[in-house]
N, C-alpha and C positions, 0 to 999 in steps of 0.2 A: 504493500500500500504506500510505502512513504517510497521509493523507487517510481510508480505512477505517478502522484502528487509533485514530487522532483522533476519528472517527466514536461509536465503539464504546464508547470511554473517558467516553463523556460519558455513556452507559447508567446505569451505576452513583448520579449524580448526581443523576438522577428520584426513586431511592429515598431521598436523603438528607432528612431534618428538622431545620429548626433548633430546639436547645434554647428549650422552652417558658419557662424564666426567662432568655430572652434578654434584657438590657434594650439598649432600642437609643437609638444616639445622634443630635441631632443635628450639624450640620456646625461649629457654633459649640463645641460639648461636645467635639467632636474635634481642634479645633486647640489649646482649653485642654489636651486630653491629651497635645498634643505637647510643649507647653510647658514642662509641669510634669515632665518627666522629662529636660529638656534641661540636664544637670548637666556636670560637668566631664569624666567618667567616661564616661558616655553618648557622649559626641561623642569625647572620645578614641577608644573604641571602634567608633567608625563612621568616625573616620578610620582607623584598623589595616583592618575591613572594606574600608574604597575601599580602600588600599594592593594587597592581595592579589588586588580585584576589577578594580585597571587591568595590574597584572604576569598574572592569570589573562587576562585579554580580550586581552592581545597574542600568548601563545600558542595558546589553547586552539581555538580557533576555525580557525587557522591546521594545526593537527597533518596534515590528510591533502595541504596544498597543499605545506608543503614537505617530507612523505616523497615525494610523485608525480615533484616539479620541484627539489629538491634532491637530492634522493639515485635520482632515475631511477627510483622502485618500482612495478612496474603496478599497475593500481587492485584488484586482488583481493587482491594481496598487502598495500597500505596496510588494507583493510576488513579482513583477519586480525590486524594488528597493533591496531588500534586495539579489535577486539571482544575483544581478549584481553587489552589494557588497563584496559578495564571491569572485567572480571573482580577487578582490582585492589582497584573498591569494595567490592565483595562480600565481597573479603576483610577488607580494612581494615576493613569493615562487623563484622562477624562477630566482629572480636580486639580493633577500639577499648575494650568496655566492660570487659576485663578488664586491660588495657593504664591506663585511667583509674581503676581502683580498687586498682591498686597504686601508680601518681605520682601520679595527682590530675588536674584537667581543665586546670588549666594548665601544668603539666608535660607531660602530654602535647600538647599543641595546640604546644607549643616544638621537643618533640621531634621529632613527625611532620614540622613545616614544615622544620626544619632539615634532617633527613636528607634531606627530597625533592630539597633545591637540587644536590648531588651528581649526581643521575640526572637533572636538570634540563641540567647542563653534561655531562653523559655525550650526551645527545639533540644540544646542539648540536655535541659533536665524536665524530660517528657511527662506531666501529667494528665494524661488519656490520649483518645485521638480525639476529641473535641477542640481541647487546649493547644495541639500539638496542629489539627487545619490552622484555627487560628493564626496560629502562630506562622506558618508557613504563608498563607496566605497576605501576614503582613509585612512577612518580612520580603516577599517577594515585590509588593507592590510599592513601598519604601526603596528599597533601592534600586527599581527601575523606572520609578517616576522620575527619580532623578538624574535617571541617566540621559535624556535629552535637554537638561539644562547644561549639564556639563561639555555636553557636543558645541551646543551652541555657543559657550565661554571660551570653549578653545578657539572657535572661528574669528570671537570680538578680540582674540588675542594679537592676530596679524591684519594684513592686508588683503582683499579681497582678491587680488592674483596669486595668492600664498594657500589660499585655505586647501588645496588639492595635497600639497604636500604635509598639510598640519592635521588632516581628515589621514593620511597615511600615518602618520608617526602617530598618532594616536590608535589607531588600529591596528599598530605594529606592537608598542608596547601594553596595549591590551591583551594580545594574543599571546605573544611570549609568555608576558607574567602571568597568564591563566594555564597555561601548558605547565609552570613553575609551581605552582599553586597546588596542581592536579597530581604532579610527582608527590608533593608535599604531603598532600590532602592522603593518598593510597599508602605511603611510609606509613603516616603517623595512626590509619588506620590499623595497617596488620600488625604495627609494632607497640604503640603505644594503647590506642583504644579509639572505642566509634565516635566517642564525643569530643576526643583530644581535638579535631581542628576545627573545630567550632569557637572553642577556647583561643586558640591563633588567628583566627579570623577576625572575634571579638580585639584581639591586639592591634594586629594592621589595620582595621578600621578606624581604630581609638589616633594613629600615629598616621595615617592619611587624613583623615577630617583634622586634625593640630597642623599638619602640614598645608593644607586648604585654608584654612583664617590666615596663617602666616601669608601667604600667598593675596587673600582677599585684602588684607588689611596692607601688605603692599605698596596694593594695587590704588589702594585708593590716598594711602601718601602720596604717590607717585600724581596721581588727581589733582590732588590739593595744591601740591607742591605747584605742577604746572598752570592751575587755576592762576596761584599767587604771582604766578611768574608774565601770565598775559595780562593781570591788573595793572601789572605795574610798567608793564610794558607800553599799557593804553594810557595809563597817568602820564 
């Protein structure tokens, strides 16, 4: 089924065109673009992404092996918990933009990661499966509401002929560090226990969100600063 579906998905993609004032690059023109946006900012920010992306890779991957083999749950039961977790994004989906235009996109990106670590330690000390959807389902919708504010901050971070190479670095060290996460995440299971990287998750979340304000707050010296800087310029 998911081989058909995969099938199918690639339909739509015959009919796409690329924009006629595409300018395209080559491979030399692309590693200058990596360069030139390789600021102090930038990489900060891609290190907060790896943080979030090796604490997500050791759980997320992990969620139906140890509801099966930690907590005894037959496999029908784990697939209802887990499709009603999703449901989460959807929601989160749905309430983030009105959530962000009353705090703002980095207050909410604080907020949402921080309330999920709660239901993060609720998951690893399971009481029933009532507590235990809950719990999955808010922790899933918490931190993927927040994940298109965060897309969108890295884009306000460069220039609008930059953002192709900051959409890849950003997607580059996502991936890696959930690849990182996911070795992490399997060790700590056969060796340590099924709850241990939950516990490590709760860590790297705690030290990417303090890495996140350090960053937010910056950003917005940097604001100020330059604010001060065109007053007195117009004086």
């Amino acid at each position: 089924m998911s081989s058909i579906l995969s099938l199918i998905a690639l339909v739509p993609i015959l009919f796409m065109k690329e924009p006629k004032k595409l300018k395209s690059r080559n491979f030399k023109d692309c590693i200058k673009g990596y360069i030139s946006i390789l600021n102090k900012n930038v990489i900060s920010f891609m290190i907060y992404n790896s943080l979030i992306g090796i604490g997500a890779g050791m759980i997320v991957p992990f969620f139906s092996v140890y509801l099966k083999y930690y907590m005894n749950i037959s496999d029908g039961i784990v697939g209802s918990i887990l499709s009603i977790s999703q449901f989460g994004c959807i929601v989160g989906g749905m309430i983030i933009p009105f959530i962000s235009a009353r705090l703002g996109k980095q207050r909410s990106i604080i907020m949402c990661q921080l309330i999920s670590i709660p239901f993060l330690l609720s998951i690893a000390f399971p009481q029933g499966i009532f507590i235990i959807t809950v719990s999955f389902f808010m922790r899933n919708g918490l931190m993927n509401m927040a994940m298109p504010l965060i897309q969108n901050l890295s884009m306000e971070m460069i220039e609008d002929k930059d953002r192709t190479n900051m959409s890849s670095l950003m997607s580059l060290s996502g991936n890696i560090s959930r690849a990182i996460g996911i070795a992490i995440g399997g060790f700590l299971m056969q060796n340590v226990s099924y709850t241990a990287p939950y516990y490590f998750t709760v860590l790297f979340y705690i030290i990417a969100v303090s890495l996140f304000v350090y960053i937010y707050k910056q950003g917005a010296k940097i604001k100020k600063e330059s604010l001060c800087i065109n007053l007195i310029n117009k004086d």
